[in-house]
N, C-alpha and C positions, 0 to 999 in steps of 0.2 A: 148280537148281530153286529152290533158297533167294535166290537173287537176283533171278529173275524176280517169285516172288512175293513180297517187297518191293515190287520196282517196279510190280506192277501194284494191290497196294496204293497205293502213293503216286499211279497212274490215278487212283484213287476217289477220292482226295484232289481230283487236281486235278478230276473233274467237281463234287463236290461244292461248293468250293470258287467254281470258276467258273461253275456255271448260274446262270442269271440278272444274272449282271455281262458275261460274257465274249458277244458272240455268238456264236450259236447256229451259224452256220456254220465259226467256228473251232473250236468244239469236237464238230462230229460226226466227224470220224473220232478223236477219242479215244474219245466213247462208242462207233463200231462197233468200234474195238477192245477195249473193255474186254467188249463182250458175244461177238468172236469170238474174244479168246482166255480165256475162261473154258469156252469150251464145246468148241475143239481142246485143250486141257488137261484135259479131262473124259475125249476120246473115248480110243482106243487110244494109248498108249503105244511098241506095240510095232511099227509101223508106222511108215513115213516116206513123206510125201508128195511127190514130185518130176513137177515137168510139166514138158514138152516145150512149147516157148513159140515161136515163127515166123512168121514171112513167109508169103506164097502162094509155094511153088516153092522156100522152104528145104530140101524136103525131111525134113521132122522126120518126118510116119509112116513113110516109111521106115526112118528110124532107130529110131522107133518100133517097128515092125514086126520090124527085127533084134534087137532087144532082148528081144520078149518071143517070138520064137522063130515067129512065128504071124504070118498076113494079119486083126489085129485092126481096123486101122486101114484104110479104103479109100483109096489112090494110085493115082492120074489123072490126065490132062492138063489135064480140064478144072477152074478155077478160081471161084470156091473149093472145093478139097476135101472138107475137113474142115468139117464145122457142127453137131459135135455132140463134145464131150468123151467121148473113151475111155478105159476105164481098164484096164489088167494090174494083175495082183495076183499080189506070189510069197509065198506062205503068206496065202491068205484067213481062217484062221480069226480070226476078233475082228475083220475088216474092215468086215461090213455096217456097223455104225452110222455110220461113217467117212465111207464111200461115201455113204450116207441124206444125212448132214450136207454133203455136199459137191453133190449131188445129180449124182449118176453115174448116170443108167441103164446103158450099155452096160457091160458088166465085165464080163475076160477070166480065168481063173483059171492062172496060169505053174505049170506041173509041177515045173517045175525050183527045185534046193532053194541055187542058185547065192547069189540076191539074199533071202533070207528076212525078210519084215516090207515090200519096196516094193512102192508103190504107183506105180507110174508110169501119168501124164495124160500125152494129147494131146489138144491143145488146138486148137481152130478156128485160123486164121490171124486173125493180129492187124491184119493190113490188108486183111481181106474188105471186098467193095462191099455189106455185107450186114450192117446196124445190127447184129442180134439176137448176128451172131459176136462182132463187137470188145464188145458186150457183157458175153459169155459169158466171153472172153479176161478181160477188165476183174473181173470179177465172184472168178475163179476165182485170177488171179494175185495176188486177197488174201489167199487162205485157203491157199495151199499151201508144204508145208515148205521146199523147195529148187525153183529155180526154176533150168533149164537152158534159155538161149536157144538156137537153131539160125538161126546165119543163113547166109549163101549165097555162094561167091566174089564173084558180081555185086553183089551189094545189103547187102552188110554195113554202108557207109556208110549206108545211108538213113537219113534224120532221121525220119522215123515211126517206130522203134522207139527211136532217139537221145534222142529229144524229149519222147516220150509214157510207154517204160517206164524205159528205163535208168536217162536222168538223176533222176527224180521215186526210182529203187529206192538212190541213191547208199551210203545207209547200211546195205543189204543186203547187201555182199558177199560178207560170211562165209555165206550161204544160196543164192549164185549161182555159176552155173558158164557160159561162153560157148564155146560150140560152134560153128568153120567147119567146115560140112558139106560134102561133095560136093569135096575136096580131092586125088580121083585125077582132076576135071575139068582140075586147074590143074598145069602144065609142075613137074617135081621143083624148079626152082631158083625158084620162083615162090609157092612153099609157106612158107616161114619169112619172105619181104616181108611175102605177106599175113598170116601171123600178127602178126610186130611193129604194123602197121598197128592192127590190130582190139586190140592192147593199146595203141596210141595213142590209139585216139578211145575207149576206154576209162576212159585215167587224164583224160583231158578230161568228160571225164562223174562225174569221181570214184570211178571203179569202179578205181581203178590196185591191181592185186594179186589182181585175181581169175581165178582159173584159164579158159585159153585152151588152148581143144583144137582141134587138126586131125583129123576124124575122116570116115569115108567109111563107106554103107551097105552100101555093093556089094564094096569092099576085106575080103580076108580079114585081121582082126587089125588095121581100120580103125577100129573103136570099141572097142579091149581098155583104152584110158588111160580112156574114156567109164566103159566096167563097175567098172572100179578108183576111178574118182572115186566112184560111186555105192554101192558095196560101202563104203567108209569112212564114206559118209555116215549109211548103213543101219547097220553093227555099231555107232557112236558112239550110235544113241538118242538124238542131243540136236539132232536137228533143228527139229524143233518149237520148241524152245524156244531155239534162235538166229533162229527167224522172230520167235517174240512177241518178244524182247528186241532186232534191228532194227527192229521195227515203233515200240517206247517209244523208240528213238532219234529215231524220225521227227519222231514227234506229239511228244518233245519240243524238237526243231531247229525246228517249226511254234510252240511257241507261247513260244519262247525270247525274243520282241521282246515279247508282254506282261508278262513280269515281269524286263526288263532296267532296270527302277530301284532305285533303294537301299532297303533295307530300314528300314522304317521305325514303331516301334509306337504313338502316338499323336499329337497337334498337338503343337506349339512351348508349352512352358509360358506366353512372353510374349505369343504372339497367344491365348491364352486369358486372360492376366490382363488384354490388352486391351479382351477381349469382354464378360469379367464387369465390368470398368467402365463400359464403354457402356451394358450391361442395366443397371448399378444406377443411372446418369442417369437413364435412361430409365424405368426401375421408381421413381423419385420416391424414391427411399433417403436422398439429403443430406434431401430438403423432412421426410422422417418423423422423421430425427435431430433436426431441429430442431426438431419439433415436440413430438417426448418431452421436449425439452431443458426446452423452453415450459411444458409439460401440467408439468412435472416441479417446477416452479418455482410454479404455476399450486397444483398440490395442496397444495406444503409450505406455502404463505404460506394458505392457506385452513386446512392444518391447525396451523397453530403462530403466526399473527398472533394478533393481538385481539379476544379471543370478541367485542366487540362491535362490531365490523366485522368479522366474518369473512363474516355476510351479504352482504357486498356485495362481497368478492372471489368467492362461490360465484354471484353473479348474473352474471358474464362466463362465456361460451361456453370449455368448454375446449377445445384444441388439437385433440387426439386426437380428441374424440367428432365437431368439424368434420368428420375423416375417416374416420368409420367404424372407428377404430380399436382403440376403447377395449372389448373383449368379453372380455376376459381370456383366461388361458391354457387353460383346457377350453370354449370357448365354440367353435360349429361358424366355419368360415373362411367367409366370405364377399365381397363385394369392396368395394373400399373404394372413396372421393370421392376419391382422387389426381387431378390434370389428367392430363388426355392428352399421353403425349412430343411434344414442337415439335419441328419439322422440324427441325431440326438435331439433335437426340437422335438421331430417326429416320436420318438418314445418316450421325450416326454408328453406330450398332448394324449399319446395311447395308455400311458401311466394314471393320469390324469384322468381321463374318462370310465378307466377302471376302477380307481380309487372312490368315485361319485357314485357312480353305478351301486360296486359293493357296501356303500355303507350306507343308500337311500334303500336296499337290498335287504340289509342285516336283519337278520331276523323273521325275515316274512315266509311264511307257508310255500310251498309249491303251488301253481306256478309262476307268484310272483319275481322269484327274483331272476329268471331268466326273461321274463317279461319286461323289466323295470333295464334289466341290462340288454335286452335288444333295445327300447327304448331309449335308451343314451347311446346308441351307436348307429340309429336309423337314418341318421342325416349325415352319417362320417364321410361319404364320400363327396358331399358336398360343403367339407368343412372348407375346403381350401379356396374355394373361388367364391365363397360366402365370403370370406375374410379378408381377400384379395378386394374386393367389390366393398366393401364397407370401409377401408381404407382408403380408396382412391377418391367414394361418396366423401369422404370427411372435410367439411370447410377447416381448411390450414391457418385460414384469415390471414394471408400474407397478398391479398388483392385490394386490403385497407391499411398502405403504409400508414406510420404515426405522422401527424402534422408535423412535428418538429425536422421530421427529414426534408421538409419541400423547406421551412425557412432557414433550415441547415445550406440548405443547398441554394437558396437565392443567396445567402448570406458570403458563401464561398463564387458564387458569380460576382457578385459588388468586389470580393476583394480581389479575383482575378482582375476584374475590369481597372481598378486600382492600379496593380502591379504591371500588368501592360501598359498604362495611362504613362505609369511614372517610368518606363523602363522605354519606352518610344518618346518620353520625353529627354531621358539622359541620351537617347541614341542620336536624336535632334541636336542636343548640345553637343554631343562629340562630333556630330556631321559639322556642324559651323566652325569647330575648333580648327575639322580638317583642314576646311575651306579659308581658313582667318578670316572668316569672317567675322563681323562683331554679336558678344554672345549679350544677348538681353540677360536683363535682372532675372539672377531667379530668387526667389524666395524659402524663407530658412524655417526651417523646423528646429529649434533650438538647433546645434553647433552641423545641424544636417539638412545640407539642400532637401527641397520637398521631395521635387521626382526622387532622389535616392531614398527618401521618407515611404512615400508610395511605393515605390520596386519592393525594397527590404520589409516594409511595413505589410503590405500587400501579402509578399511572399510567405514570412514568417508567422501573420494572424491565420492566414489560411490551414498552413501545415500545424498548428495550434488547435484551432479548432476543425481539423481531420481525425487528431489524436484525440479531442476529447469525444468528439462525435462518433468517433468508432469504441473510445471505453463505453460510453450510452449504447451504442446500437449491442456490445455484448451483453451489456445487462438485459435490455429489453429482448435480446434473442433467447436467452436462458429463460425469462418468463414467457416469452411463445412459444417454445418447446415446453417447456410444464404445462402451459394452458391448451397446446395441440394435443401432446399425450395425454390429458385428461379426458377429451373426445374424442380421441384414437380409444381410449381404454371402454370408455362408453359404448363406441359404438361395436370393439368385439366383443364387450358382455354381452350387448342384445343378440348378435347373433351366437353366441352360446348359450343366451337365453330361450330365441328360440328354436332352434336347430337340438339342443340336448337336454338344457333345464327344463323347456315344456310339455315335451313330450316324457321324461322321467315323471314330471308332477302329476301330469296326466292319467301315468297308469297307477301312481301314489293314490292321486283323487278317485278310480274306477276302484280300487282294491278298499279304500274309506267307504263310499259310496255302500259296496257290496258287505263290509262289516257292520255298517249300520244298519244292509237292507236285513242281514242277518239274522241280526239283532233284533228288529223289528219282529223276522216270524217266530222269535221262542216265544211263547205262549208264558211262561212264566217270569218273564223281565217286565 
C-alpha cells in the first residue's frame, strides 16, 4: 500500500505538473485515474472485484452461473445475451457502496462461505452489435480488480478481443487470468494444442506468463483450477491495488515519450551572456558609458577650472541631462532620450533569444521545445521599455562628486582671488604713475614686484592646476564609466533574467518536475 500511495502521489505530480503544457488528451486517462483509484481505494477493502470478460457464445454466464451456484445470469441462443452486468456477491456485508460505485443493479447474494469478500461481474459480451454493451464492457473493465477473459475453442484467435482489450491491458498481468471455456467440446488430445496456442498469441500480445486455464461449465471439477485461482486472488486482499499499480504502469509507458529528454535545469550560461549583450547594445549601455565618461569630465572641469571661465564651461549642454539621465539616485525612473535600437541591434537580440531558446530546447520531446521557445519570447514585446526603464532606474552616482573637486575648486577661488588682488594692485600702481603721483613701496618677490608675483603667479598655478585637475577628472571619468556599466550591465541582466531567463527555467523546472513525476509512477524504478 505504501508504494502505491507514493506512486499515486507522484500521479498528482504529474497532472500538476503537466496541465496546461501537456495536451489535454495525453493526460486524461492519468487524471481518470488518479480520480478512480482514489475512490476504489476509499471503498471496501475487503472485497475483490473479478469480471468475467467475453465474446458472444464464450459462454462466460455459464460459467458464471457455476460459480455462483445459481441461474444469476440469463444463457440463451439468442445473441447478444448478456446487456446488463451481473453481480454475485459471497459475503455482501460492506459490498453496497462498491456495487453503487461500480453501478451494479442486478446483485446476487452467494450463501456459500467457499469465496468470502468476491465479487464476481458478468459482463455484457464485448463484441455485441449493440454500442450501449461494448460500452458497458469498456466502461467496467477499467474499474475492476482482476479481470478473467472467457474465450472459446473457435474464437480464441479473434483480433477483436486481441486488438481492443488484451494487447492495450499488456501491463496487467499480474490482475488477469485467461480462460478456454467449453474444453470438453474439444477431442482429449486437442486440449493442451489449444492451450499452448492461446499462450502463444498471448506472449505476442505481451501477456506471456499469465495464467491459462482449461475449464468447462458442464464438466464436473471443469472449473476447480478456475475456484483455486480466485480463492488466492480473494484471501491475498491486494487485488485492488495490483489493478491501480498496473494502471500507474500504463499511464506511465503512455507518457514515457514526453519526458524521454535530458534533464536539464536552466539555459546555457553562454547563450545568456550572449543575450545580455545583445540587450545592452540594444538598451544603448556603451552610448550611456560614454556619456557619464563625458558629463564626468564635463562637471570636474566646471568644478575645478577657472572661476572665471567656469561660466562658460556650465554654458554647454551636459551629456547626461541630453538624455534624460541626470535625476539622481532617489529621483522616480522615468524614460530616457536613448535612440531607438537599428536594425541590426534588433536581429541581433532576436538571434540571441533564438540561440537560448534553441539550445535550453535541444533535445527535449514534443511539446517541450515549442514551449520553452514561446517561453523566451513571452515578454518580447515588453523588452524594450523594460530596458529603457532600468536604465534610466540606474544610480550613475554622479550626484556624489569626489571631494577633491570642491578643494580643487576652492583652491582655484584663492588663486583667482590672488590674481585679481595682484592685477588691481599693478592697475593702482599704473593709475598713480598716470597721475605722478608718488608710488609707495612695493615689495619684491625675488627680482619681481609681488602684485606682478600675484597676477602671473595667480594666473599661471591656476591654469596648472586646471590641466592637472582635468588629467584627474579623465581618469576618474573612465573609472565611473566602468563602475556605471557595471550596474547598467546588472541591471539589464535582471530584466533578461526576468522577462526570458525565468520564464525558460520555468518550463525547464515543469518538464524536470514531470520527469521525475514520471518516474515516480513506473513501478519498476
Amino acid at each position: 500500500m505504501t508504494e502505491v500511495a507514493a506512486r499515486l502521489r507522484a500521479l498528482d505530480r504529474v497532472l500538476e505538473a503537466g496541465t496546461g503544457r501537456i495536451d489535454e488528451a495525453r493526460l486524461d486517462p492519468a487524471r481518470r485515474l488518479a480520480r478512480r483509484a482514489g475512490e476504489r481505494l476509499r471503498l471496501s477493502g475487503a472485497h475483490t472485484v473479478v469480471a468475467l470478460a467475453g465474446a458472444t457464445g464464450s459462454g462466460k454466464s455459464s460459467l458464471f452461473n457455476a460459480l455462483a451456484g445459481a441461474e444469476v445470469s440469463t444463457v440463451g441462443v439468442r445473441r447478444p445475451t448478456t446487456g446488463v452486468a451481473h453481480a454475485a456477491v459471497w459475503g455482501a456485508d460492506g459490498a453496497g457502496p462498491l456495487l453503487d460505485w461500480l453501478d451494479i443493479p442486478r446483485r446476487h447474494h452467494v450463501p456459500s462461505a467457499d469465496l468470502p469478500g468476491l465479487v464476481l461481474l458478468d459482463l455484457p459480451d464485448h463484441d455485441s452489435t449493440v454500442v450501449a454493451h461494448r460500452l458497458e464492457v469498456d466502461r467496467l473493465v477499467a474499474l475492476v480488480d482482476v479481470l478473467v477473459w472467457v474465450l472459446d475453442p473457435q474464437k480464441y484467435a479473434d483480433a477483436a478481443v486481441h486488438d481492443r482489450y488484451l494487447r492495450p491491458l499488456a501491463r496487467h498481468g499480474e490482475v488477469m487470468v485467461v480462460v478456454l471455456n467449453q474444453v470438453d467440446r474439444l477431442p482429449p488430445g486437442q486440449v493442451d494444442t489449444a492451450l499452448a496456442d492461446v499462450r502463444r498469441l498471448l506472449a505476442d500480445d505481451g501477456l506471456d506468463g499469465v495464467p491459462v486455464l482449461g475449464v468447462s461449465a458442464v464438466t464436473p471439477g471443469g472449473r476447480d483450477e478456475l475456484r483455486a485461482v480466485l480463492t488466492g486472488a480473494v484471501a491475498a486482499h491486494r487485488a485492488a491495488l495490483r489493478r491501480v499499480s498496473a494502471d500507474l504502469d500504463t499511464v506511465a509507458a503512455d507518457l514515457a515519450d514526453v519526458v524521454a529528454g535530458p534533464a536539464r535545469a536552466e539555459p546555457d550560461a553562454r547563450t545568456v551572456a550572449d543575450l545580455d549583450a545583445a540587450l545592452r547594445a540594444a538598451a544603448g549601455v556603451p552610448a550611456v558609458g560614454a556619456a557619464v565618461e563625458r558629463a564626468s569630465v564635463h562637471r570636474a572641469t566646471a568644478a575645478t577650472g577657472w572661476p572665471l571661465t567656469r561660466h562658460l564651461r556650465r554654458l554647454r549642454p551636459d551629456p547626461l541631462r541630453r538624455l534624460h539621465l541626470d535625476r539622481g539616485a532617489d529621483a522616480p525612473v522615468a524614460r530616457t532620450s536613448l535612440p531607438q535600437p537599428s536594425a541590426v541591434e534588433r536581429s541581433r537580440v532576436d538571434i540571441a533569444l533564438r540561440a537560448l531558446s534553441d539550445e535550453a530546447a535541444a533535445g527535449l520531446p514534443d511539446p517541450w521545445p515549442g514551449a520553452v521557445r514561446a517561453a523566451a519570447r513571452s515578454h518580447e514585446d515588453d523588452l524594450p521599455d523594460a530596458l529603457d526603464r532600468a536604465v534610466a532606474g540606474t544610480d550613475l552616482g554622479l550626484d556624489r562628486p569626489p571631494r577633491w573637486w570642491r578643494a580643487a575648486g576652492l583652491a582655484q577661488t584663492l588663486l583667482a582671488v590672488l590674481a585679481v588682488a595682484g592685477g588691481v594692485w599693478l592697475a593702482g600702481l599704473y593709475l598713480l604713475t598716470l597721475l605722478r603721483l608718488p608710488e609707495p613701496p612695493t615689495p619684491m618677490v625675488g627680482p619681481v614686484p609681488l602684485p606682478t608675483a600675484l597676477l602671473l603667479g595667480g594666473l599661471l598655478a591656476g591654469l596648472l592646476l586646471a590641466l592637472v585637475a582635468r588629467g584627474l577628472a579623465g581618469i576618474g571619468a573612465r573609472r565611473r564609466r566602468a563602475r556605471v556599466q557595471r550596474r547598467l550591465d546588472d541591471a539589464v541582466a535582471r530584466v533578461a533574467g526576468d522577462l526570458v531567463v525565468a520564464p525558460v527555467t520555468a518550463e525547464l523546472a515543469a518538464y524536470g518536475a514531470l520527469r521525475d513525476a514520471v518516474a515516480g509512477l513506473d513501478g519498476r524504478r
